[in-house]
N, CA and C atoms as a LAMMPS dump frame, in Angstrom:
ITEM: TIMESTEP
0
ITEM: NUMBER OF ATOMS
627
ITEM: BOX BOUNDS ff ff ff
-5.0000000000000000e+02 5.0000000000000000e+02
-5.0000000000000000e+02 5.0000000000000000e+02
-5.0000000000000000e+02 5.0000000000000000e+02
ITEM: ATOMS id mol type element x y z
1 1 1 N 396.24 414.184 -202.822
2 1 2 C 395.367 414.569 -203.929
3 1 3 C 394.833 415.973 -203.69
4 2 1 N 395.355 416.757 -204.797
5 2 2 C 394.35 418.061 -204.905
6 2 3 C 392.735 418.148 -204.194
7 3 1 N 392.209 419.191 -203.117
8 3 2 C 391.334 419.351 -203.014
9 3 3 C 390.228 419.878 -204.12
10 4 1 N 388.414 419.982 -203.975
11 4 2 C 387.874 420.2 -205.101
12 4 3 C 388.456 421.716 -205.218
13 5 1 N 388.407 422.514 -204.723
14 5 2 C 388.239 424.133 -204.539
15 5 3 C 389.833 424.042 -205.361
16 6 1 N 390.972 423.451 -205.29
17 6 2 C 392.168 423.669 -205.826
18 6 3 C 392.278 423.116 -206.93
19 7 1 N 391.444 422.219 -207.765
20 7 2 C 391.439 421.121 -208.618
21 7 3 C 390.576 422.246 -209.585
22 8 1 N 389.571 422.953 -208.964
23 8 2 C 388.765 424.292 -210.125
24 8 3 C 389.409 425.695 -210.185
25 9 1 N 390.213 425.879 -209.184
26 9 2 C 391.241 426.994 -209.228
27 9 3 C 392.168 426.773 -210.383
28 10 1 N 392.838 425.42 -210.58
29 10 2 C 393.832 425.192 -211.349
30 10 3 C 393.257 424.548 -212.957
31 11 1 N 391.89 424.435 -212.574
32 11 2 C 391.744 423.854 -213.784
33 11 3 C 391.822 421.923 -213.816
34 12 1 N 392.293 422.117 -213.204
35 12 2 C 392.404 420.628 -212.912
36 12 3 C 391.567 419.252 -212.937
37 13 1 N 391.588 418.777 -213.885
38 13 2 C 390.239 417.419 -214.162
39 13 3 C 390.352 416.865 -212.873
40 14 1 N 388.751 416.249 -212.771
41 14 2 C 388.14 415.704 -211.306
42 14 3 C 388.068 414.307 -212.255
43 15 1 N 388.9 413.181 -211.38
44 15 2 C 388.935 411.952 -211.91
45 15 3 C 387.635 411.051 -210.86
46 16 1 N 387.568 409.786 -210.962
47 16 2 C 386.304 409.379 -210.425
48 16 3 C 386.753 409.075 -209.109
49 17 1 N 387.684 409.04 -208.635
50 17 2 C 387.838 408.964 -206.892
51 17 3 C 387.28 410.185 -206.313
52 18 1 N 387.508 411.294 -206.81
53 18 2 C 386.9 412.691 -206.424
54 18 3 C 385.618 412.716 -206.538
55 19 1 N 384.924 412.246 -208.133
56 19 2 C 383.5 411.959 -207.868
57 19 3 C 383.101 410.97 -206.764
58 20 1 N 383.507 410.064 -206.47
59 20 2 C 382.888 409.075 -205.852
60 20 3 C 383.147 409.942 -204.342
61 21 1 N 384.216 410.104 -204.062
62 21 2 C 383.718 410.817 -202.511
63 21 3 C 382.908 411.99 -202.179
64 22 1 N 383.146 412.583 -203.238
65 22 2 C 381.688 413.487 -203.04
66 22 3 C 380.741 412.711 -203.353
67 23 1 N 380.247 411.672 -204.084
68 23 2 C 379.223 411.253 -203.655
69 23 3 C 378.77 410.739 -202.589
70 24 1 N 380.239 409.785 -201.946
71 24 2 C 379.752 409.262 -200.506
72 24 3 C 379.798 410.486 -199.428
73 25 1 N 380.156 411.545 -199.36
74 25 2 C 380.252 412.925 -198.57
75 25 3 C 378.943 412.861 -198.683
76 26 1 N 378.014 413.248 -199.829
77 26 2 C 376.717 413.903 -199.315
78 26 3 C 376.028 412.567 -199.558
79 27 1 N 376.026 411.417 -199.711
80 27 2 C 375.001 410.403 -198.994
81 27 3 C 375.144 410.508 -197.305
82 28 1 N 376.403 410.778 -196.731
83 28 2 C 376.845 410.581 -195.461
84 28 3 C 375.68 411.546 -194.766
85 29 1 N 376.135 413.276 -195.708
86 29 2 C 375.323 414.371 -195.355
87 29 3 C 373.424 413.867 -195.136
88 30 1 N 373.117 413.156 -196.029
89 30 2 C 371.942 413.236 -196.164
90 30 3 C 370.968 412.25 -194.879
91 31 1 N 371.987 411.271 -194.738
92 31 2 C 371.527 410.125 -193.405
93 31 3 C 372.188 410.859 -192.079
94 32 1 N 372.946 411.776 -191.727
95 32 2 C 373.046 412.246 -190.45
96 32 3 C 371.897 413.805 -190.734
97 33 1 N 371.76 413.755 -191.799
98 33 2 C 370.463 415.121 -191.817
99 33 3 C 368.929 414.621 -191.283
100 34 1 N 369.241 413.128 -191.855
101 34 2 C 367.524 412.596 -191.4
102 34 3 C 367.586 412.079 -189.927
103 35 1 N 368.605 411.429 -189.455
104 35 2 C 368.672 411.207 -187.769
105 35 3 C 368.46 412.134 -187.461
106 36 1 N 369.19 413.337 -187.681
107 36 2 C 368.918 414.888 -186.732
108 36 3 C 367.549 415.239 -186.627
109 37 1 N 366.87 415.214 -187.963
110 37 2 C 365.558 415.641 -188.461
111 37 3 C 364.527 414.552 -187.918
112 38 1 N 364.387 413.331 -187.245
113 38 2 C 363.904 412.745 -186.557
114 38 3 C 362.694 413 -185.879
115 39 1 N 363.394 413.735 -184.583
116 39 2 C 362.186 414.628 -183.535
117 39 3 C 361.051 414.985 -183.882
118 40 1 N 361.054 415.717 -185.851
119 40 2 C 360.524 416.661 -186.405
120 40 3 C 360.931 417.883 -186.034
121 41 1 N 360.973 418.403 -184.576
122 41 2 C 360.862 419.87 -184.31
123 41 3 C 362.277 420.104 -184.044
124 42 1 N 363.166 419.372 -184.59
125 42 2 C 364.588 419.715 -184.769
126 42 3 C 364.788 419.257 -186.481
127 43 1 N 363.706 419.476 -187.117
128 43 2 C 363.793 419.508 -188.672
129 43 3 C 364.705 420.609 -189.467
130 44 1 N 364.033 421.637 -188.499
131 44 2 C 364.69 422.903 -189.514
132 44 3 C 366.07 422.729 -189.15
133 45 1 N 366.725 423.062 -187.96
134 45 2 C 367.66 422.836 -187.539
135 45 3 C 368.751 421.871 -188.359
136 46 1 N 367.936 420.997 -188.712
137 46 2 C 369.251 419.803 -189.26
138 46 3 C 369.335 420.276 -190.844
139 47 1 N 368.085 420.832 -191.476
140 47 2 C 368.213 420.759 -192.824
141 47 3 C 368.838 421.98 -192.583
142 48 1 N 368.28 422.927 -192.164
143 48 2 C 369.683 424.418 -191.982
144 48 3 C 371.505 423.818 -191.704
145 49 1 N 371.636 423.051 -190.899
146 49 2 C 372.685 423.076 -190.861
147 49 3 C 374.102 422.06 -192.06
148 50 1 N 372.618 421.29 -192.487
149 50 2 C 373.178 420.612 -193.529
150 50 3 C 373.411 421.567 -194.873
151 51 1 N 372.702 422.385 -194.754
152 51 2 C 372.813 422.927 -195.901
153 51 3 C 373.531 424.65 -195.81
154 52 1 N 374.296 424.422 -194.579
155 52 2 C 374.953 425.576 -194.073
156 52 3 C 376.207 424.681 -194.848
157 53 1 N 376.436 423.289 -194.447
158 53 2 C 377.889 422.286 -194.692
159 53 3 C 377.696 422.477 -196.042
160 54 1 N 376.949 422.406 -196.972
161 54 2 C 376.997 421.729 -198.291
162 54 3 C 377.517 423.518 -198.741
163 55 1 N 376.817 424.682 -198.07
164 55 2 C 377.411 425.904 -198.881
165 55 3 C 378.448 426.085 -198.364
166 56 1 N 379.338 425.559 -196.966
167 56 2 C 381.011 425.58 -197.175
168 56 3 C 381.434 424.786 -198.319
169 57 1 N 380.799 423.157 -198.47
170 57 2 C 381.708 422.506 -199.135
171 57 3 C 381.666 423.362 -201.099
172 58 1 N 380.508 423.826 -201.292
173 58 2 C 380.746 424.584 -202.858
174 58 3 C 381.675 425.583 -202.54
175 59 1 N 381.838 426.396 -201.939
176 59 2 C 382.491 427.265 -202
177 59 3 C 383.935 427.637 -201.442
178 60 1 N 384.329 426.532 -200.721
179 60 2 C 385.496 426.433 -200.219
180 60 3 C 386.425 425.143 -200.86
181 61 1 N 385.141 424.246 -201.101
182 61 2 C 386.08 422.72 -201.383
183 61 3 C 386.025 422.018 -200.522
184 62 1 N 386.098 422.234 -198.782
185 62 2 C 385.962 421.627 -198.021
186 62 3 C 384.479 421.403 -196.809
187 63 1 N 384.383 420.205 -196.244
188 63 2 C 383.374 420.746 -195.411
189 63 3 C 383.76 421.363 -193.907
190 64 1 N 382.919 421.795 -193.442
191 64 2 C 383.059 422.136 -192.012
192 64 3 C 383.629 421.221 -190.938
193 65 1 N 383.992 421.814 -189.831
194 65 2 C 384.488 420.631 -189.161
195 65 3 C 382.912 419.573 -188.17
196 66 1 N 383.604 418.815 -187.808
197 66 2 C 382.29 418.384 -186.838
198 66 3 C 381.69 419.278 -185.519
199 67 1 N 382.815 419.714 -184.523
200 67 2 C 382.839 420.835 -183.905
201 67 3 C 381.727 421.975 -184.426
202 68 1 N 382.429 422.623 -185.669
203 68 2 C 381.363 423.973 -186.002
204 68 3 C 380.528 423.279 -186.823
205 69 1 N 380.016 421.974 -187.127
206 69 2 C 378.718 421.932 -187.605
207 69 3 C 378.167 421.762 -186.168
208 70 1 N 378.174 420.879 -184.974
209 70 2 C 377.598 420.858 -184.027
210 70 3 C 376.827 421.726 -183.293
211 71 1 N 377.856 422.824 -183.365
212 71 2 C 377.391 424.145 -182.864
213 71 3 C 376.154 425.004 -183.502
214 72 1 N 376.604 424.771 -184.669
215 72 2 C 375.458 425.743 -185.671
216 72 3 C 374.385 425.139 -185.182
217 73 1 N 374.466 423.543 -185.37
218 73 2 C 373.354 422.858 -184.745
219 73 3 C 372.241 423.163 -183.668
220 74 1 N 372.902 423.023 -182.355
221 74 2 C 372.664 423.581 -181.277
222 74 3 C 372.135 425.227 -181.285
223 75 1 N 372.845 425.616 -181.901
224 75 2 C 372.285 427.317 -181.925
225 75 3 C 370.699 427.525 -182.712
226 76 1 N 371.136 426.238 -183.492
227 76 2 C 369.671 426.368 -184.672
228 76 3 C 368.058 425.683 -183.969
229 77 1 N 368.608 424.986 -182.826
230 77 2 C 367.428 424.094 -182.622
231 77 3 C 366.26 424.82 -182.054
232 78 1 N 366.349 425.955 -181.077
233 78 2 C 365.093 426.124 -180.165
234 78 3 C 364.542 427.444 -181.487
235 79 1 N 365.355 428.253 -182.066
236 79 2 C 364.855 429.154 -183.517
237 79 3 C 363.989 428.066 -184.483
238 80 1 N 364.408 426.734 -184.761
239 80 2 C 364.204 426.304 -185.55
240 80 3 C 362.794 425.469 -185.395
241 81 1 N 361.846 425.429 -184.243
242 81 2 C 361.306 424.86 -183.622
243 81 3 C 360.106 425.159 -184.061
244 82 1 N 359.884 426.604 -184.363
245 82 2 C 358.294 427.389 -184.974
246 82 3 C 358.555 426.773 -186.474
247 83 1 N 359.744 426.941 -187.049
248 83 2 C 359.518 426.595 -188.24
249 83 3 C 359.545 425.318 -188.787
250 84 1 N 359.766 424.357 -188.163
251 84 2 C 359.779 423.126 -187.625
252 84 3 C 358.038 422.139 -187.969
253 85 1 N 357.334 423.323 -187.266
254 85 2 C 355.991 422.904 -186.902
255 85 3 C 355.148 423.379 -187.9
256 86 1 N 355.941 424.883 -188.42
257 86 2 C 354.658 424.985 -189.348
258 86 3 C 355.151 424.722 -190.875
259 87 1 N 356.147 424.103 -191.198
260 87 2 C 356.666 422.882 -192.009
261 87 3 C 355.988 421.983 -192.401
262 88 1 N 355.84 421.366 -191.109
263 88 2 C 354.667 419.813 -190.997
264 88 3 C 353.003 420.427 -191.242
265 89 1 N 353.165 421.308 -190.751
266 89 2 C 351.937 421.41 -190.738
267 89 3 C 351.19 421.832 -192.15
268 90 1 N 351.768 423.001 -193.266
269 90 2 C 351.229 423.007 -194.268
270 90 3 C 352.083 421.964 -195.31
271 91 1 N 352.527 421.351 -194.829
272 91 2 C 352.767 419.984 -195.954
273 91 3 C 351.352 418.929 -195.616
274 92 1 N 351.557 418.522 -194.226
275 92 2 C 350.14 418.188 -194.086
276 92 3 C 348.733 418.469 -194.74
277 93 1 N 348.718 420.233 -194.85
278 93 2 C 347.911 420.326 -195.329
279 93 3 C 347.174 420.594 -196.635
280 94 1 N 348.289 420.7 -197.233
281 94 2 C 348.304 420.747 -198.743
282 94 3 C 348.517 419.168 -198.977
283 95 1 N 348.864 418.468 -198.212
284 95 2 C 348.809 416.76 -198.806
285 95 3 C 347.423 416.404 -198.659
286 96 1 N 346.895 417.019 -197.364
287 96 2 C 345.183 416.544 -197.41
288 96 3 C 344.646 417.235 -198.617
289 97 1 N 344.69 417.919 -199.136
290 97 2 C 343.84 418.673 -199.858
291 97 3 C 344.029 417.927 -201.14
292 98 1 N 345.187 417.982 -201.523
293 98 2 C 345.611 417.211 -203.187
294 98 3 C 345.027 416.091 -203.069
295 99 1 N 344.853 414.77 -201.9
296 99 2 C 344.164 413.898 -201.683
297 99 3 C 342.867 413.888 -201.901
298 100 1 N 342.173 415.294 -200.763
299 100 2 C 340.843 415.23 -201.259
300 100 3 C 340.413 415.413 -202.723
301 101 1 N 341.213 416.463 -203.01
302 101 2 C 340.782 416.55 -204.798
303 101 3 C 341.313 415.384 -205.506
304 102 1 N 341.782 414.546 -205.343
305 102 2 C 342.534 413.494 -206.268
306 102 3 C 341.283 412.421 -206.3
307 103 1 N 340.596 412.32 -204.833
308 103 2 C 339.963 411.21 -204.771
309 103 3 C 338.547 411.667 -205.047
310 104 1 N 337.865 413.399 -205.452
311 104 2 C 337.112 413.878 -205.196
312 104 3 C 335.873 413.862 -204.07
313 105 1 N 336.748 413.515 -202.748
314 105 2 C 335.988 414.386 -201.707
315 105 3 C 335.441 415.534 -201.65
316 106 1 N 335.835 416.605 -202.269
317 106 2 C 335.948 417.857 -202.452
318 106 3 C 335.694 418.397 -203.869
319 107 1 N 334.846 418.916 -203.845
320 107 2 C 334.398 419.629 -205.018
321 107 3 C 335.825 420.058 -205.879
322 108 1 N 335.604 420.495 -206.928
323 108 2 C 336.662 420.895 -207.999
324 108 3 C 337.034 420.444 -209.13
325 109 1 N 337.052 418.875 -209.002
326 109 2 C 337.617 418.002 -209.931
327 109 3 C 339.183 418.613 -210.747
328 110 1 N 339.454 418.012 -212.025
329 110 2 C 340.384 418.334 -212.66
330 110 3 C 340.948 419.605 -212.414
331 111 1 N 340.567 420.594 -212.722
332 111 2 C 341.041 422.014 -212.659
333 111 3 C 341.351 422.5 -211.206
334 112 1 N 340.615 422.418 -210.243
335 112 2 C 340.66 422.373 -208.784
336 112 3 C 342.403 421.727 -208.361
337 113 1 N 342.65 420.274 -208.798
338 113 2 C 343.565 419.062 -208.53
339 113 3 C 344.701 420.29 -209.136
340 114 1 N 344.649 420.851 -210.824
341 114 2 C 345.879 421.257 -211.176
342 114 3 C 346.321 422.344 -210.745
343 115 1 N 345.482 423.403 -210.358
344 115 2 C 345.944 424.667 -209.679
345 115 3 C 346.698 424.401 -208.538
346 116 1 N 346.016 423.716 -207.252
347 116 2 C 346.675 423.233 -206.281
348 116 3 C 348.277 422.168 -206.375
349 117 1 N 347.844 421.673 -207.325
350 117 2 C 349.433 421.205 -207.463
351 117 3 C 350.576 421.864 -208.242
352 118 1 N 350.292 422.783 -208.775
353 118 2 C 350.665 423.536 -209.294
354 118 3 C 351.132 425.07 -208.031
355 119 1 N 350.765 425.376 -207.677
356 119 2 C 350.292 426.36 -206.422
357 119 3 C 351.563 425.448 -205.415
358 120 1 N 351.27 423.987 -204.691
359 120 2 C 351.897 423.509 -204.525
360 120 3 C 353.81 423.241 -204.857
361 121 1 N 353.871 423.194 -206.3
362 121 2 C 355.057 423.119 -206.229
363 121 3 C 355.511 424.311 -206.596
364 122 1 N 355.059 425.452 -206.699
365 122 2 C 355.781 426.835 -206.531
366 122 3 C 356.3 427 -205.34
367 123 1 N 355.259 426.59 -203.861
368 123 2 C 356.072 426.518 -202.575
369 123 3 C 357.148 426.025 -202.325
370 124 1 N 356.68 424.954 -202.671
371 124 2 C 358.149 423.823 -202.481
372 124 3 C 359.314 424.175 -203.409
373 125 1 N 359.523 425.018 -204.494
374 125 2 C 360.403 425.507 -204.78
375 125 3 C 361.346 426.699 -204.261
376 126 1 N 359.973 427.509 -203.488
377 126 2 C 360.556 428.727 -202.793
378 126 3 C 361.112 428.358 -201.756
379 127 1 N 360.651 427.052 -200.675
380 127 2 C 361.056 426.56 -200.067
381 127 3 C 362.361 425.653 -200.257
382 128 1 N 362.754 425.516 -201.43
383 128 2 C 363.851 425.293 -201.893
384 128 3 C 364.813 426.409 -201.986
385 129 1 N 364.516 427.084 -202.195
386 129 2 C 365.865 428.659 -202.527
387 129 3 C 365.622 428.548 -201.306
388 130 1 N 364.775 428.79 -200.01
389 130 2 C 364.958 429.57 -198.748
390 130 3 C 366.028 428.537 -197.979
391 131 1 N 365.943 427.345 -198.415
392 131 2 C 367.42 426.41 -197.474
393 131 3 C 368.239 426.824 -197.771
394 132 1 N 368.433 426.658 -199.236
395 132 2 C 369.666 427.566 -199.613
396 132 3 C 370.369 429.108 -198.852
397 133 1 N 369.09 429.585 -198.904
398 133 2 C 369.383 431.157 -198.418
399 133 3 C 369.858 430.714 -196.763
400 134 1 N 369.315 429.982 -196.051
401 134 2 C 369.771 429.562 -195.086
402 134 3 C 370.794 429.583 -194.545
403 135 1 N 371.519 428.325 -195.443
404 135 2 C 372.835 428.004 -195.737
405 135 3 C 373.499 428.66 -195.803
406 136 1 N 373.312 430.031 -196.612
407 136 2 C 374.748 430.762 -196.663
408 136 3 C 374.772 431.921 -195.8
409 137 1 N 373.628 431.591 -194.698
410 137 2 C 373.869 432.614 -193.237
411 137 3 C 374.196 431.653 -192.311
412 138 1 N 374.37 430.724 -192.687
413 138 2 C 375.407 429.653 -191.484
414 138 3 C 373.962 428.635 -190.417
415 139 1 N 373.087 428.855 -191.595
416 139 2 C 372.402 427.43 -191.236
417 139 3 C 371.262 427.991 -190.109
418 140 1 N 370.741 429.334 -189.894
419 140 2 C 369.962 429.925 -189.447
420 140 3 C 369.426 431.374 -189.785
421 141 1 N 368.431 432.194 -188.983
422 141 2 C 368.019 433.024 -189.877
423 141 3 C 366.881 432.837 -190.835
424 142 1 N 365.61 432.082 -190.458
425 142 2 C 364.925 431.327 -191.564
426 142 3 C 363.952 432.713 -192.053
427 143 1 N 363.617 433.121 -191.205
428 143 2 C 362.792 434.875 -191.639
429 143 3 C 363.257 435.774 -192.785
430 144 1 N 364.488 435.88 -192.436
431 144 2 C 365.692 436.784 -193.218
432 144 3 C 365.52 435.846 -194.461
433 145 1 N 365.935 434.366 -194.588
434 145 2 C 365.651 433.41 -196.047
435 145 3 C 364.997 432.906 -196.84
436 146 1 N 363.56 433.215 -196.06
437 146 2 C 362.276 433.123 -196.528
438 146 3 C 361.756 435.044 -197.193
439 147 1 N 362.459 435.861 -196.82
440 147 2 C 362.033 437.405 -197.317
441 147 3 C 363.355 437.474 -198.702
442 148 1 N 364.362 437.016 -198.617
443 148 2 C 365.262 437.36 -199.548
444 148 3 C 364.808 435.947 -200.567
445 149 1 N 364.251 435.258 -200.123
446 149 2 C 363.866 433.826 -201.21
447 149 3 C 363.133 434.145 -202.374
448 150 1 N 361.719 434.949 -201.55
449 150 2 C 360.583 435.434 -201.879
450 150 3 C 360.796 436.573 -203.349
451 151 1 N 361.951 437.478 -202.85
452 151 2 C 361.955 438.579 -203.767
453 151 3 C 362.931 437.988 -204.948
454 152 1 N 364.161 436.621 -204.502
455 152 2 C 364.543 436.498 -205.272
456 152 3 C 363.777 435.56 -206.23
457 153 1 N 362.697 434.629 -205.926
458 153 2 C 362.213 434.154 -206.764
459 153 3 C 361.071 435.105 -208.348
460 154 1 N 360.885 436.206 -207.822
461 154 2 C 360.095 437.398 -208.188
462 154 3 C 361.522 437.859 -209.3
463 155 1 N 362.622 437.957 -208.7
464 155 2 C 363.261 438.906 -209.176
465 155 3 C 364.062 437.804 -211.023
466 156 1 N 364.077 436.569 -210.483
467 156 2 C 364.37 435.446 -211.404
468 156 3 C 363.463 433.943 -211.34
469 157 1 N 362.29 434.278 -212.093
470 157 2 C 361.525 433.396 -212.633
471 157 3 C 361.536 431.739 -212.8
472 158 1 N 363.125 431.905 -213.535
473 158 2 C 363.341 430.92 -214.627
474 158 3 C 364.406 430.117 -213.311
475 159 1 N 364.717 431.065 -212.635
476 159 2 C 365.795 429.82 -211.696
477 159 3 C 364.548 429.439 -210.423
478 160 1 N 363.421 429.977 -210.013
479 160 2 C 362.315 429.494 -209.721
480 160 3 C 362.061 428.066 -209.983
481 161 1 N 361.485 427.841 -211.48
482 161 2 C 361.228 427.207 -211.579
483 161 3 C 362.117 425.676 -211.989
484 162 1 N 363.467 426.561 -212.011
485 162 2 C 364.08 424.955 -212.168
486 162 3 C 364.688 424.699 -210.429
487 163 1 N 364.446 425.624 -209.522
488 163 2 C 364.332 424.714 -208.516
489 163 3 C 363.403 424.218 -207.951
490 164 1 N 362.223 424.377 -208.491
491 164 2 C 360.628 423.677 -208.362
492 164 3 C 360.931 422.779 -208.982
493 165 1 N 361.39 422.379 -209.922
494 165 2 C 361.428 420.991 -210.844
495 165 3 C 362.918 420.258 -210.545
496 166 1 N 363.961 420.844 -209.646
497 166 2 C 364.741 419.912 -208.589
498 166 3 C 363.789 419.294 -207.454
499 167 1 N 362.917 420.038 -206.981
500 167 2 C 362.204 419.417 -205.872
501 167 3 C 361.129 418.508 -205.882
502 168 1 N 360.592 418.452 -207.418
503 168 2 C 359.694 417.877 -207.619
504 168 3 C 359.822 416.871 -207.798
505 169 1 N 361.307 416.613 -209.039
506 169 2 C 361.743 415.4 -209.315
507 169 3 C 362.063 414.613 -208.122
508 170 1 N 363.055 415.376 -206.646
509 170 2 C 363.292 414.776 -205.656
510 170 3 C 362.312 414.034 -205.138
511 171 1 N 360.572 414.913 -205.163
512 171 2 C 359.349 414.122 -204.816
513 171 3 C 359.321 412.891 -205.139
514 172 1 N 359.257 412.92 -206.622
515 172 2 C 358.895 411.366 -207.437
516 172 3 C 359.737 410.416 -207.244
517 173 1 N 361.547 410.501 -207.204
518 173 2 C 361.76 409.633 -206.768
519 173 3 C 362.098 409.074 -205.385
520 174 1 N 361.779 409.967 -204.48
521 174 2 C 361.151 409.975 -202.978
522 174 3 C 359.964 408.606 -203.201
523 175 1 N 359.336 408.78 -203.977
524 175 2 C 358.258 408.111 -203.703
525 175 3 C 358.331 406.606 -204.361
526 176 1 N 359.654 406.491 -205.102
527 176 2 C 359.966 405.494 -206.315
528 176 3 C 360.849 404.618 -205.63
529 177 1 N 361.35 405.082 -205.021
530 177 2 C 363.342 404.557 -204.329
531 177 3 C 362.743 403.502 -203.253
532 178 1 N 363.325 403.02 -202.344
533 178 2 C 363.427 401.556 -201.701
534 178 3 C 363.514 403.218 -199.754
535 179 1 N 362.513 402.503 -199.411
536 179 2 C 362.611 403.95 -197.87
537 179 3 C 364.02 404.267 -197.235
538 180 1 N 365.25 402.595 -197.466
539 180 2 C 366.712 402.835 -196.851
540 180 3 C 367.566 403.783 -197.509
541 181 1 N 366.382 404.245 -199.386
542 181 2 C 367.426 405.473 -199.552
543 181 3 C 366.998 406.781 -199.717
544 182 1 N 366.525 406.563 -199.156
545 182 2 C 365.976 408.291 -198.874
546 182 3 C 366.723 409.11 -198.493
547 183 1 N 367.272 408.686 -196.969
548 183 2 C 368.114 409.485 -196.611
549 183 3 C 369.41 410.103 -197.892
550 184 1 N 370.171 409.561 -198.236
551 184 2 C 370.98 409.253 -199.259
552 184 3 C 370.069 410.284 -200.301
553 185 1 N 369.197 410.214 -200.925
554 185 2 C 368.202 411.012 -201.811
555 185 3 C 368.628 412.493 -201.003
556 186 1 N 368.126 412.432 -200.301
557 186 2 C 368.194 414.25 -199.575
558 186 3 C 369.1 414.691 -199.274
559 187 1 N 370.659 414.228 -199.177
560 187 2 C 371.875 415.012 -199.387
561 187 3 C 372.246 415.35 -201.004
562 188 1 N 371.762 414.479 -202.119
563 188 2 C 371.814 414.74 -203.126
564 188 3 C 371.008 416.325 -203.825
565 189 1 N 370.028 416.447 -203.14
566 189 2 C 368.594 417.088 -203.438
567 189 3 C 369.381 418.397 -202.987
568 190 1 N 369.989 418.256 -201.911
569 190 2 C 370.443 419.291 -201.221
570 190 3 C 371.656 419.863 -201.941
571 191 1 N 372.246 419.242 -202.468
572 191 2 C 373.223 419.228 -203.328
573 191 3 C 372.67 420.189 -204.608
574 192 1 N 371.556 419.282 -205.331
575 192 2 C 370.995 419.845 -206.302
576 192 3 C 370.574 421.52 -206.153
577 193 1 N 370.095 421.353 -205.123
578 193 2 C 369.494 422.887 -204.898
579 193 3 C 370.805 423.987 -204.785
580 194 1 N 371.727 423.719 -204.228
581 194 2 C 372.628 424.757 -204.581
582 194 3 C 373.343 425.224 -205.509
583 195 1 N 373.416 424.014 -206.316
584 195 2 C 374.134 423.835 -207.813
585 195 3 C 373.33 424.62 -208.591
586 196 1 N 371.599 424.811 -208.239
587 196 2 C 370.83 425.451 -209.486
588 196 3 C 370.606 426.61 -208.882
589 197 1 N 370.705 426.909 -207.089
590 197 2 C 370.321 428.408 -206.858
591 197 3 C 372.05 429.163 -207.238
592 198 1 N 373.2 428.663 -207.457
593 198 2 C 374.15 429.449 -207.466
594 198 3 C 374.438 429.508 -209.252
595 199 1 N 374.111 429.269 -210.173
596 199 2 C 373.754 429.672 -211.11
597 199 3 C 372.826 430.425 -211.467
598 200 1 N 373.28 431.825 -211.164
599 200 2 C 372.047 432.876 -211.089
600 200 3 C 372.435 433.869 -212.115
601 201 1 N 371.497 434.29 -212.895
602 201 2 C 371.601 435.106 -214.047
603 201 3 C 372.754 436.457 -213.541
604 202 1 N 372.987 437.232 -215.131
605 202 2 C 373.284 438.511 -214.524
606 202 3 C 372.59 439.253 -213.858
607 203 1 N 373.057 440.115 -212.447
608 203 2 C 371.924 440.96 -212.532
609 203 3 C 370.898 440.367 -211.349
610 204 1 N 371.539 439.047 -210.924
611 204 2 C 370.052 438.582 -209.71
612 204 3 C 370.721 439.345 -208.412
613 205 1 N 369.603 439.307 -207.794
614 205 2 C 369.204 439.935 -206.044
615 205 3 C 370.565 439.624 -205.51
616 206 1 N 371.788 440.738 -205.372
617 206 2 C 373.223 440.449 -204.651
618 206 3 C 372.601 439.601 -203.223
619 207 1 N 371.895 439.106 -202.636
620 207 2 C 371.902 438.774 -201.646
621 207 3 C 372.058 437.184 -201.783
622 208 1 N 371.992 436.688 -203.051
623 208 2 C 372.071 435.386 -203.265
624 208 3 C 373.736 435.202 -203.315
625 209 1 N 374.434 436.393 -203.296
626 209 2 C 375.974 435.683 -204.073
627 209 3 C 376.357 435.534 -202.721
């Protein structure tokens, strides 16, 4: 059977055996991303390198081997370790805060609750392009993907915000789904995010192509 990358070269209709293994490909992706991601402070590391695999598999058709994902791995873990921590840490702390305002501990009420969640999922969107940006430096480099994220979200608005509203939706049904599929959820998500950062207007930041 035609690979994907030769099946869109030629034009070639994708029948449902092709869908279905890419679907089981990135459920696979998404439960060896959350074992890796485990530790926590080998978080970045796994979501970098997963999402180093998912920008071979768009752009080639195929994924990486096990070998050179391993490696990227390994190369990514002790880099990936600061960012790892301070990951957890302002998710933490923007989860305390939406809490306190939700339950009004904290002064603000209504308006207080929407800025912050709002404020909130602009991060988590930028933090969405920056995996991406990740990814297509081979699953490390988070400085370099967080400065080219930044300007590209500035530079295109509108693909901003529909990867804020991939991540958001991922939130809700994060929070909806049964916990055995989560994993499974976050190779999809991961999926999602490249599908909407590589649809980029004319004219966006060459550093995304």
């Amino acid at each position: 059977m035609a690979s994907r990358a030769e099946r869109q070269d030629t034009g070639g209709r994708r029948d449902w055996c092709d869908v279905a293994r890419d679907a089981a490909d990135l459920a696979l992706l998404g439960i060896l991303l959350v074992l890796a991601a485990v530790p926590l402070v080998t978080a970045a590391a796994a979501v970098g390198t997963a999402s180093a695999a998912v920008h071979d598999w768009t752009r080639t058709g195929g994924w990486p081997s096990a070998g050179a994902t391993v490696r990227r791995f390994g190369r990514s873990v002790l880099p990936g370790v600061p960012v790892s921590l301070l990951a957890v840490a302002v998710a933490g702390l923007l989860g305390a805060d939406l809490a306190a305002l939700a339950t009004g501990r904290v002064p603000g009420g209504p308006p207080a609750l929407l800025v912050t969640a709002l404020v909130t999922a602009g991060l988590v969107g930028w933090a969405g392009l920056v995996v991406v940006e990740v990814g297509g430096n081979g699953g490390g480099r988070w400085r370099a993907g967080a400065r080219s994220a930044a300007r590209a979200c500035l530079d295109a608005p509108t693909r901003w915000a529909a990867l804020t509203g991939v991540t958001v939706v991922a939130g809700l049904l994060a929070a909806l789904v049964t916990p055995v599929a989560l994993p499974i959820l976050a190779g999809y998500t991961l999926a999602a995010l490249h599908a909407v950062a590589g649809r980029r207007p004319v004219g966006a930041h060459p550093e995304l192509s």
